[in-house]
KOLDRENTI-354884 format. One line per 3 residues: number of its first residue (from 0); for each residue y, x, z of C-alpha. Coordinates in Angstrom, 2 decimals. Example, Ala and Ser with C-alpha at 12.3 -4.5 7.8 and 13.67 -1.06 7.14 Angstrom:
! KOLDRENTI-354884
0> -4.50 12.30 7.80; -1.06 13.67 7.14
END
This chain:
! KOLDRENTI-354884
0> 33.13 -11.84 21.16; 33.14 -8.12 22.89; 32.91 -5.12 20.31
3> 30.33 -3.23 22.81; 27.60 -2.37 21.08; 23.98 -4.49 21.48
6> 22.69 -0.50 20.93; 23.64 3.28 21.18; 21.05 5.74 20.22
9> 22.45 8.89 20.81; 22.85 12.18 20.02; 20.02 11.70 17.46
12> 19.89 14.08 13.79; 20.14 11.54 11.19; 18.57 11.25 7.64
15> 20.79 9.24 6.87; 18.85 8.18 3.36; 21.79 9.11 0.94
18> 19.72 12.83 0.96; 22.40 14.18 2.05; 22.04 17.22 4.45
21> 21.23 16.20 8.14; 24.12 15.75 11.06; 23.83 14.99 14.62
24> 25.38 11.66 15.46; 24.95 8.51 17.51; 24.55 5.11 15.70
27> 25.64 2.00 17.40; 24.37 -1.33 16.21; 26.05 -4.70 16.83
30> 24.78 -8.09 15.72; 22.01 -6.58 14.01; 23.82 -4.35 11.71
33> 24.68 -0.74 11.91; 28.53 -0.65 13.56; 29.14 3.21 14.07
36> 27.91 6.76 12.71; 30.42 8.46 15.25; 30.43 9.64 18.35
39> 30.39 6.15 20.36; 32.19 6.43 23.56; 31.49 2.68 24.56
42> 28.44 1.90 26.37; 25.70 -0.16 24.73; 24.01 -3.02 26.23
45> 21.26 -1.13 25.69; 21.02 3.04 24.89; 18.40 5.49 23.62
48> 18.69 8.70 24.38; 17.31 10.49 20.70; 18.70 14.66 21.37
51> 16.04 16.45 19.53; 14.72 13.15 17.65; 14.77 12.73 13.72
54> 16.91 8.68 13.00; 16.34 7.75 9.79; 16.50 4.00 8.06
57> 13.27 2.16 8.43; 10.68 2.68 5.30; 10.90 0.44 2.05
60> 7.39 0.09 0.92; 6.78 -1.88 -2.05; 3.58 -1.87 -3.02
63> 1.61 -3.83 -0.23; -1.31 -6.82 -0.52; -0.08 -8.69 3.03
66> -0.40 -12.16 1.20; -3.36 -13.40 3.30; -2.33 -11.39 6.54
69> 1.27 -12.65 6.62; -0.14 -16.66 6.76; -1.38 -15.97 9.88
72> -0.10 -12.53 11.80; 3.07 -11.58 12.85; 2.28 -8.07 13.07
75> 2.03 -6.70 9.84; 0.00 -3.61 10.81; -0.64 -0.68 10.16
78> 2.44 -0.78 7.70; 5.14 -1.72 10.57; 3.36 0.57 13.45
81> 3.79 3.56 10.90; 8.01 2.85 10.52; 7.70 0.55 7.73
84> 10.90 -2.07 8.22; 10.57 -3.48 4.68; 7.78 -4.29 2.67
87> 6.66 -6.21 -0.65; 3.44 -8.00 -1.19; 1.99 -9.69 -4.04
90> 1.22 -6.88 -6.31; -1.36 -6.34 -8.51; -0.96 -9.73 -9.98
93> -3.32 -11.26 -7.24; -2.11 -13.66 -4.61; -2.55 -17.06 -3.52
96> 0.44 -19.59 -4.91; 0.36 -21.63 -7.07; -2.55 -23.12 -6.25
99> -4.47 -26.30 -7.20; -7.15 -26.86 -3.97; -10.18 -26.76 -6.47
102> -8.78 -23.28 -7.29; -8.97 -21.82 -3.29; -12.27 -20.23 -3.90
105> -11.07 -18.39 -7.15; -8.42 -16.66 -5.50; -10.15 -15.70 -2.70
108> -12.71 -14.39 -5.21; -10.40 -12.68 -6.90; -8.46 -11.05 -3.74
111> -12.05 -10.13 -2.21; -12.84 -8.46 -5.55; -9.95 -6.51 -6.56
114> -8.51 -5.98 -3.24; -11.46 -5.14 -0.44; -10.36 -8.32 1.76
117> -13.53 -10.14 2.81; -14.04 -13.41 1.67; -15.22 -15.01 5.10
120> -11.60 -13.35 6.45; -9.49 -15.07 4.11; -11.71 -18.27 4.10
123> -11.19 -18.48 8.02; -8.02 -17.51 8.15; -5.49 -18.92 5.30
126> -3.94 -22.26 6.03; -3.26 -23.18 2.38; -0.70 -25.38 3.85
129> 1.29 -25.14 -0.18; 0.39 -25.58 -3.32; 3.55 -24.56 -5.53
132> 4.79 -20.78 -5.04; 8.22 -22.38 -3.14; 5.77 -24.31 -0.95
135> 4.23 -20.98 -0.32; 7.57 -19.25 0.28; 8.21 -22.02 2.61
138> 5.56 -21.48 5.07; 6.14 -17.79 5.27; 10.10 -19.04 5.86
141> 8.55 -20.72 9.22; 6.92 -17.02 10.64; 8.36 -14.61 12.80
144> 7.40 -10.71 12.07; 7.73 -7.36 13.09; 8.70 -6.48 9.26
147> 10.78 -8.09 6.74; 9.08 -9.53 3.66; 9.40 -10.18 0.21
150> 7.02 -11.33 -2.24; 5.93 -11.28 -6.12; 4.74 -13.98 -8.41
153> 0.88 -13.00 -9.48; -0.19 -13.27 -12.80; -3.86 -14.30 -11.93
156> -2.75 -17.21 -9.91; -0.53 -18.74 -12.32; -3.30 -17.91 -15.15
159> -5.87 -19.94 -12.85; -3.26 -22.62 -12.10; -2.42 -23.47 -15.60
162> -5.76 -22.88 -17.28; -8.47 -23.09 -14.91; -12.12 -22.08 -15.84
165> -10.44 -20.91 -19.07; -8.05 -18.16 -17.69; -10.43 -16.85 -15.45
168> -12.76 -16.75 -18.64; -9.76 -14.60 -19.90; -9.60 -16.92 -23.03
171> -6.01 -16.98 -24.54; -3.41 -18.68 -23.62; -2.03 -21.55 -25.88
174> 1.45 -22.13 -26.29; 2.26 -24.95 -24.32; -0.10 -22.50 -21.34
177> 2.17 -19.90 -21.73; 5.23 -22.29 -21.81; 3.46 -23.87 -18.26
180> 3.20 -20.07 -17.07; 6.61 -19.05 -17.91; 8.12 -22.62 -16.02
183> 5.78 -21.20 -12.56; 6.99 -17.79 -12.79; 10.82 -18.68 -12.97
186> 10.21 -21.48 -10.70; 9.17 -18.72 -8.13; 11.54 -16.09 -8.86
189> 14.42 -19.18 -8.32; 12.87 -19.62 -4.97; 12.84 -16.14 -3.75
192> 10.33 -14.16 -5.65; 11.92 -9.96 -6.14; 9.49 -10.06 -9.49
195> 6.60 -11.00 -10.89; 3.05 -8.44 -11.40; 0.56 -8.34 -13.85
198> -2.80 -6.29 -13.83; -4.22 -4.55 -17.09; -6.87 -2.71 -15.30
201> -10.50 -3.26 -15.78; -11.69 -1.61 -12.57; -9.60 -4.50 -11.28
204> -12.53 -7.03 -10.79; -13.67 -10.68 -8.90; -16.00 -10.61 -6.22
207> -18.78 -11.36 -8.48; -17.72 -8.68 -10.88; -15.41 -9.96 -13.48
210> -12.46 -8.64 -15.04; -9.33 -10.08 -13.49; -8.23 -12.97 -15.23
213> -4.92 -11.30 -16.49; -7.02 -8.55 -17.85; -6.54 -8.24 -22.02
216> -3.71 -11.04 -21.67; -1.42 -11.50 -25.06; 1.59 -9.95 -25.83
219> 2.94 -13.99 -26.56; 1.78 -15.04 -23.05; 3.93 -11.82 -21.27
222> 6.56 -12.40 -23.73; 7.20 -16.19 -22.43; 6.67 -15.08 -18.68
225> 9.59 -12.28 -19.04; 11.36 -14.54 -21.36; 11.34 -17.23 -18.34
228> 12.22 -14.44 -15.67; 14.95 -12.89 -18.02; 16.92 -16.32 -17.70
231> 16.62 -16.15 -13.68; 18.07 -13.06 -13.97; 16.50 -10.91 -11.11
234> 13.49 -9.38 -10.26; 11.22 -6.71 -11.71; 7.88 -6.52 -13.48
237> 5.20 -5.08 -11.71; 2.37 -3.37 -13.98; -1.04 -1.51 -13.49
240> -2.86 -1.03 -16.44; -5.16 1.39 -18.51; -4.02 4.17 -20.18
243> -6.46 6.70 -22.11; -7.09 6.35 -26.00; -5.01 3.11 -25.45
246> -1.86 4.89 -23.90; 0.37 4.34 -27.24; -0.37 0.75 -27.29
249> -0.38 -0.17 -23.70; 3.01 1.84 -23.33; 4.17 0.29 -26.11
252> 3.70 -3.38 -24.86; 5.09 -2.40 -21.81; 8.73 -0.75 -23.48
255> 8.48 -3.75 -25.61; 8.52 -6.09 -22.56; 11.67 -3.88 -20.38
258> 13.25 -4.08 -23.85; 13.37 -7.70 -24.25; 13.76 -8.61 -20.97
261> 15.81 -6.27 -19.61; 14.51 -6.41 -16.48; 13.02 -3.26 -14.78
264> 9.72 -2.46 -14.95; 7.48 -0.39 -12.63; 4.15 0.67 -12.86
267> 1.09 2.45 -11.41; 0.72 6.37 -11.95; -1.89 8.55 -10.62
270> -3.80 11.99 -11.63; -7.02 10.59 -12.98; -10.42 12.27 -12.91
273> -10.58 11.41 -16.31; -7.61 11.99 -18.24; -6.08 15.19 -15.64
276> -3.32 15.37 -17.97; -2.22 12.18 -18.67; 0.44 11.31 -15.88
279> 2.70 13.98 -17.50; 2.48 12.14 -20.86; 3.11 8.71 -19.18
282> 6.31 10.31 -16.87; 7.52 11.44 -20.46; 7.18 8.44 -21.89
285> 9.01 6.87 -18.95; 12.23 9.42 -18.98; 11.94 8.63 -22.52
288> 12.57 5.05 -21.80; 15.41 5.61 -19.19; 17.34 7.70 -21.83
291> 17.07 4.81 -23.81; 18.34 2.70 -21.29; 15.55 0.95 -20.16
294> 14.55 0.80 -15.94; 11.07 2.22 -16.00; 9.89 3.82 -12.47
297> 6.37 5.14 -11.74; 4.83 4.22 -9.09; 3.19 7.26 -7.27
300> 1.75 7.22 -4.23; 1.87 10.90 -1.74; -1.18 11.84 -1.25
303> -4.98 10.85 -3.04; -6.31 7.40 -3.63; -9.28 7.67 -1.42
306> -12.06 5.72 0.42; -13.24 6.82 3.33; -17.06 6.58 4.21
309> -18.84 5.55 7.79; -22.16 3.97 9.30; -19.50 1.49 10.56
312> -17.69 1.51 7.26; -18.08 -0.67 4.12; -18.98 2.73 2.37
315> -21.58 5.23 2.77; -23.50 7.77 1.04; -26.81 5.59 1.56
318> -25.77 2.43 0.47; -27.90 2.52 -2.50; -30.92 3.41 -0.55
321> -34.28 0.98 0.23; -33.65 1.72 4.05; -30.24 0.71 4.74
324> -31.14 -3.12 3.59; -32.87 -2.87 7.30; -29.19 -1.64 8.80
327> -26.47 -3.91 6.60; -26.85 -7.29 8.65; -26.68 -5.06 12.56
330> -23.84 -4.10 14.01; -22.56 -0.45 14.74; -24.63 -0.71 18.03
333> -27.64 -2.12 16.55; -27.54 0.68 13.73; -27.16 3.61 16.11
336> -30.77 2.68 17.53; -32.13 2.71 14.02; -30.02 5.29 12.88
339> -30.69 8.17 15.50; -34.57 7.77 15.01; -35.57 11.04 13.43
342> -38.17 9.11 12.10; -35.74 6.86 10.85; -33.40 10.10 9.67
345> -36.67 11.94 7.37; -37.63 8.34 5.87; -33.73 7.54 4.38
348> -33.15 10.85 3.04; -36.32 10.95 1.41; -34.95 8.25 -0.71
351> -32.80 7.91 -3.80; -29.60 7.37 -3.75; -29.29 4.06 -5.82
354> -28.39 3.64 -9.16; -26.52 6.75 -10.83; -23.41 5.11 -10.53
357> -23.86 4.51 -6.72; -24.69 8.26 -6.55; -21.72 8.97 -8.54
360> -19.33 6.99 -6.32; -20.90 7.31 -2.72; -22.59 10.48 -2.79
363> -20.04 13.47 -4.97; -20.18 16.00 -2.27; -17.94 18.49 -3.60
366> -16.08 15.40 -3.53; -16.70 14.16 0.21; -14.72 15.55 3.42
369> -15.22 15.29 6.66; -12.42 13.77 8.90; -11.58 15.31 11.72
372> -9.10 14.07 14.41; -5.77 14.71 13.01; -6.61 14.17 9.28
375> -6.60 16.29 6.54; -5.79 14.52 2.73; -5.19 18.23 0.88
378> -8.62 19.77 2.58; -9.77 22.96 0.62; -12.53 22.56 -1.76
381> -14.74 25.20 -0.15; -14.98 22.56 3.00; -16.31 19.89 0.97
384> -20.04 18.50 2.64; -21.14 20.38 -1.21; -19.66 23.92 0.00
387> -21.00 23.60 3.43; -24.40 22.42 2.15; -24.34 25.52 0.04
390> -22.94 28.03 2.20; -25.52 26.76 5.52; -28.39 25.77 2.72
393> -28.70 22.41 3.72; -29.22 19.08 2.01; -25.80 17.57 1.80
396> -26.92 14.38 2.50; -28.24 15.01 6.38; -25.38 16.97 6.74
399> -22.79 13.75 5.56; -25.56 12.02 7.71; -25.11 13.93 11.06
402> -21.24 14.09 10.43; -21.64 10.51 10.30; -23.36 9.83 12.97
405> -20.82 12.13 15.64; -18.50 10.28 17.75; -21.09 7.39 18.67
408> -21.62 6.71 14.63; -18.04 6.54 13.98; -17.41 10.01 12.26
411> -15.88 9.61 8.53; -16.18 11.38 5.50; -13.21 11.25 3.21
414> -13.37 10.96 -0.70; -10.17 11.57 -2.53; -10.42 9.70 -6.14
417> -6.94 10.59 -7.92; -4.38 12.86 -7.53; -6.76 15.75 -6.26
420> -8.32 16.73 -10.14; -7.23 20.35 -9.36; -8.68 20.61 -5.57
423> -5.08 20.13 -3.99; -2.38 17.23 -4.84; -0.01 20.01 -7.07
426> 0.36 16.92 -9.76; 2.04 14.75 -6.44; 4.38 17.61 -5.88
429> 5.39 17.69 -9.28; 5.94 13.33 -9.35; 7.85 13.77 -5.87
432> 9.94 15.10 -7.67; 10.65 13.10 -10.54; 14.07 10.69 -10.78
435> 11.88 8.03 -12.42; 9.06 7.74 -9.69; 9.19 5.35 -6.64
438> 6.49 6.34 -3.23; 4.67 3.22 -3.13; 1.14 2.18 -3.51
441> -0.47 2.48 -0.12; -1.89 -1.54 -0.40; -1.39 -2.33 2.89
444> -3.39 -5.32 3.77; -5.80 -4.53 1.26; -9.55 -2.52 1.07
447> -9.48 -3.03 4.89; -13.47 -1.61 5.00; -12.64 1.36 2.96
450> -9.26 3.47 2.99; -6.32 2.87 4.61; -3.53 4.20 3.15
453> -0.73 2.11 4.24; 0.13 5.30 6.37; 1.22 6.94 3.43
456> 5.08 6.74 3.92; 4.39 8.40 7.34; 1.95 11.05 6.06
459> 4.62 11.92 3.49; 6.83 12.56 5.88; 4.78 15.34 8.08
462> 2.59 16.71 4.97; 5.55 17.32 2.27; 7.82 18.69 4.54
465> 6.44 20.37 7.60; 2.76 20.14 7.03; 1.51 21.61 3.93
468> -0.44 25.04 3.63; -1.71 25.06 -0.06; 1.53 24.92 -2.23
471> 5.38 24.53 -1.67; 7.20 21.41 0.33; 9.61 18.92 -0.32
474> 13.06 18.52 1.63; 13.05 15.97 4.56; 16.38 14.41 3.16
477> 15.00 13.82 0.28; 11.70 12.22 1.68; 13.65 9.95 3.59
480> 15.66 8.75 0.95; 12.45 8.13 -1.03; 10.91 6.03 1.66
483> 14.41 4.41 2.75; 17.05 4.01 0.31; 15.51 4.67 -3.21
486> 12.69 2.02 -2.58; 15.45 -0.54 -0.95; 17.49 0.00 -4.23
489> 14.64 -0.18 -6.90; 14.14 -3.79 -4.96; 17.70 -4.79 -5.41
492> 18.75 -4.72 -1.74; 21.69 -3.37 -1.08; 21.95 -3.95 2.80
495> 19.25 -1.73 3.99; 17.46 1.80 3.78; 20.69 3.79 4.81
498> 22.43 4.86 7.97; 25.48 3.63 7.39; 28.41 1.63 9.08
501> 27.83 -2.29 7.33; 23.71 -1.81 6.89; 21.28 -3.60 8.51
504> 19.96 -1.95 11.21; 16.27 -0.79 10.30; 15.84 2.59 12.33
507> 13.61 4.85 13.21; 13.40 7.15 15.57; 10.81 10.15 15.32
510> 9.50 13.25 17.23; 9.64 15.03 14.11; 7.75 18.15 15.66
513> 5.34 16.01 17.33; 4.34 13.15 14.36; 0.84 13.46 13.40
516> -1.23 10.61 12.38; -3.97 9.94 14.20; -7.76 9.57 13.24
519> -8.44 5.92 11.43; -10.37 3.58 13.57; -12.34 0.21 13.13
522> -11.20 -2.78 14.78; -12.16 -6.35 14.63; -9.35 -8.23 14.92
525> -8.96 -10.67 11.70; -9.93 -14.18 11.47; -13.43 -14.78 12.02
528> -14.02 -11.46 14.06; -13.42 -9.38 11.00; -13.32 -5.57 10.74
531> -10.40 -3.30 9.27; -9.43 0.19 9.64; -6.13 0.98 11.79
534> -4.48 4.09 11.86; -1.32 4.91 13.98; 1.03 7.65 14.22
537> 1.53 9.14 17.20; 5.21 10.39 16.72; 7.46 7.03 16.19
540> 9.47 6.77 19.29; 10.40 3.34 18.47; 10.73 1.39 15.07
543> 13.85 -0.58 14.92; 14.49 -3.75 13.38; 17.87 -5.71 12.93
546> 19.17 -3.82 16.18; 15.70 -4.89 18.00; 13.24 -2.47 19.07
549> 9.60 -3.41 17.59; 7.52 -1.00 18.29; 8.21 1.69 21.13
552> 5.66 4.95 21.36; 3.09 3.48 19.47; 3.12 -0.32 21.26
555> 4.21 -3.58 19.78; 7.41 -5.06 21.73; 7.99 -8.95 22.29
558> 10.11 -9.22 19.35; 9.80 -10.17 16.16; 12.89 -10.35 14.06
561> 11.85 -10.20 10.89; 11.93 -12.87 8.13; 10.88 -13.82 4.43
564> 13.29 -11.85 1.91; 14.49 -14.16 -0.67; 15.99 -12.12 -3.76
567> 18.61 -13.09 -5.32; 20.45 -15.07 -1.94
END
């Protein structure tokens, strides 16, 4: 076999993901793994030129809801068109395996519900061509992608598996249920699973408004689960839970369960509205734990939680109203007649806003930003559709309705929910820079009608340390070997996230001075003619995959080398 390379990129100034400072360098890659970080003098088969380019390893996101998508895409956008190489789905402890066929309506009542995906989308679109978790490895084994996968065993489904009516009822699990549970979830993990996730989260509901079934779920029924996955002897729990008054006992469950198991565990933190303070205590509690020796990582995301609101969106500020019943069943062109009546205009804001939760949710204008074309996710507070109300003296709800209705109806207001209790995202600088937090979190595949923050890893990359006008920045190396290495690592794969001589070959290779992401867009391209919002980057100069180009300026390529992860082969 010849030693030339399959690809040069040269010249490039690699990240390499250690967080080491920066060099100049080219990288060759042969047979799909990285073969030089030297100056190559052999030709490649094929070469990039990359002078004046940032190469870094491909993004590790682990937090992602792809389940549904990945039965029947390739593409796994807008994660892999925003330099995301490596991602993990089935968090949250929703998913769709095991599964009995009475149970397919569940599921997708519990993925519409907790996760934003709509239930005529999933009901088109999933095969359910498995019913055991390695049956449901097993398809995704016979897909192609533009990303490499991995998957988690979800709590729900094995709750709704083993118990039916009764653990979506949330009714306790007998023994021989949790012994049932416990034989799934090592059964899965055997086949391939990189953990298994639970949800403790009330705001976590079904489409017809239930807790999750996993909500208030015994200590006994976790303790058999992590018993089970303990004996595999890989993997990770993945939690999301309430804190508040509760914080001392829900930690304490959770320390209970990384003690016993000895498995790491990683869980959900966020700046809540209502508890500002609390993430400190919990990232305490969880350097606590690692001085003990336990693995606990929070999982942070970089910028807010946040919806985003549009007359073409599943969100607006006039939801709630007596008027928009007449506009729900149109489409965006049917609305814009309606909605550009000034007749039509005086009659909806002369209404109520719906119930005072709706108005709470939909219609906080010191809460509520407008979007313009390169998006702002730190905006000022005095911008807010409140402050401008104020400062023009105008009702703030025709000016979120004119805002709205720019662009041909597609203008979007932008509501950050967490991590913005102060008016800027100070408590995100501070868990950037914790050792015991992971970047994850941005649910790709998941609340497709109302955020889309699956371009977090890229946003983190321009707004932490180039961007960012309201408070210090972070250093690029260490970005990158957040969204690289550490994430590849906390998954327990050791052939990936750096730029090194032996690693796969997951690059990426970035105008650094010219990445900006652009303005989120609707799009109606999922089974049964369902919408989603996309957002690209312009920026990414290509996205590289196992030595293959993927994605090149912003456009797909023909190939599509990536696979199901199986952890622990």
């Amino acid at each position: 076999m010849s030693d030339r390379p399959d690809l040069v990129i040269r010249g490039g100034t690699i990240a390499d993901g250690t967080g080491a400072p920066m060099f100049e360098s080219d990288v060759a890659v042969l047979d799909g793994k990285i073969s030089a970080v030297d100056k190559v003098l052999a030709s490649g088969r094929e070469e990039v030129d990359a002078r004046g380019f940032l190469v870094t390893p491909g993004f590790v996101d682990v937090h992602t809801h792809y389940d549904a998508q990945a039965t029947w895409a390739s593409r796994l956008t807008p994660s892999s068109c925003n330099g995301v190489t490596t991602l993990l789905m089935g968090n949250c402890g929703v998913g769709f395996a095991p599964v009995r066929p009475e149970h397919h309506d569940m599921l997708i009542s519990l993925m519409e519900g907790v996760e934003d995906i709509p239930e005529v989308v999933m009901r088109e679109g999933l095969p359910w061509d498995w019913a055991s978790f390695p049956d449901y490895l097993d398809a995704l084994s016979r897909r192609s992608y533009d990303v490499d996968i991995g998957t988690q065993v979800p709590h729900a489904a094995l709750r709704v598996f083993v118990m039916g009516e009764r653990g979506a009822r949330r009714e306790d699990a007998t023994p021989d249920d949790c012994e049932a549970m416990a034989k799934l979830a090592a059964e899965g993990l055997r086949a391939g699973a990189f953990g298994f996730s639970t949800s403790r989260l009330l705001q976590h509901r079904t489409a017809e408004g239930e807790p999750i079934p996993s909500y208030g779920a015994a200590e006994a029924e976790l303790v058999a689960i992590v018993d089970a996955a303990r004996q595999v002897g890989h993997g990770w729990l993945q939690w999301v839970g309430d804190y508040g008054p509760q914080i001392d006992e829900e930690f304490g469950l959770l320390t209970r369960l990384a003690r016993r198991s000895g498995l790491p565990v990683t869980l959900t933190l966020l700046q809540k509205n209502s508890f500002p303070d609390q993430w400190r205590d919990l990232l305490a509690r969880i350097e606590a734990a690692n001085a003990e020796g336990l693995k606990v990582t929070g999982q942070i995301r970089g910028r807010p939680t946040s919806t985003l609101m549009g007359f073409e969106l599943s969100e607006n500020p006039f939801l709630g109203c007596p008027s928009w019943q007449e506009l729900a069943p149109l489409n965006l062109a049917g609305r814009l007649k309606i909605l550009r009546d000034p007749s039509f205009r005086a009659r909806i804001l002369s209404e109520p806003g719906g119930t005072p939760a709706q108005q709470k949710r939909l219609r906080d204008w010191d809460w509520l930003f407008q979007f313009d074309d390169v998006p702002d996710y730190e905006p000022e507070p005095e911008t807010s559709i409140g402050a401008m109300a104020r400062r023009h003296k105008k009702d703030p709800a025709g000016l979120a309705y004119d805002i709205m209705l720019q662009n041909d109806g597609k203008g979007i207001l932008y509501h950050p929910m967490t991590n913005y209790t102060n008016g800027d995202m100070s408590a995100v600088f501070e868990m950037l820079g914790h050792p015991n937090t992971l970047i994850g979190l941005g649910d790709g595949g998941a609340h497709v009608g109302i955020m889309c923050d699956a371009t977090d890893m890229a946003h983190t990359l321009t707004h932490w340390t180039r961007d960012r006008r309201r408070g210090p920045k972070r250093q690029v190396e260490d970005m990158v070997r957040r969204l690289t290495f550490a994430n590849a690592e906390a998954m327990g794969l050791r052939d990936r996230g750096l730029i090194q001589v032996g690693m796969q070959a997951d690059i990426n290779i970035i105008d650094y001075d010219g990445l900006k992401l652009r303005r989120p867009e609707v799009v109606y391209d999922l089974p049964a003619g369902g919408k989603r919002i996309l957002q690209q980057s312009d920026g990414f100069k290509a996205t590289i995959l196992k030595g293959e180009p993927v994605w090149r300026d912003g456009q797909p390529t023909d190939a599509l080398p990536g696979r199901l992860l199986r952890a622990g082969s």
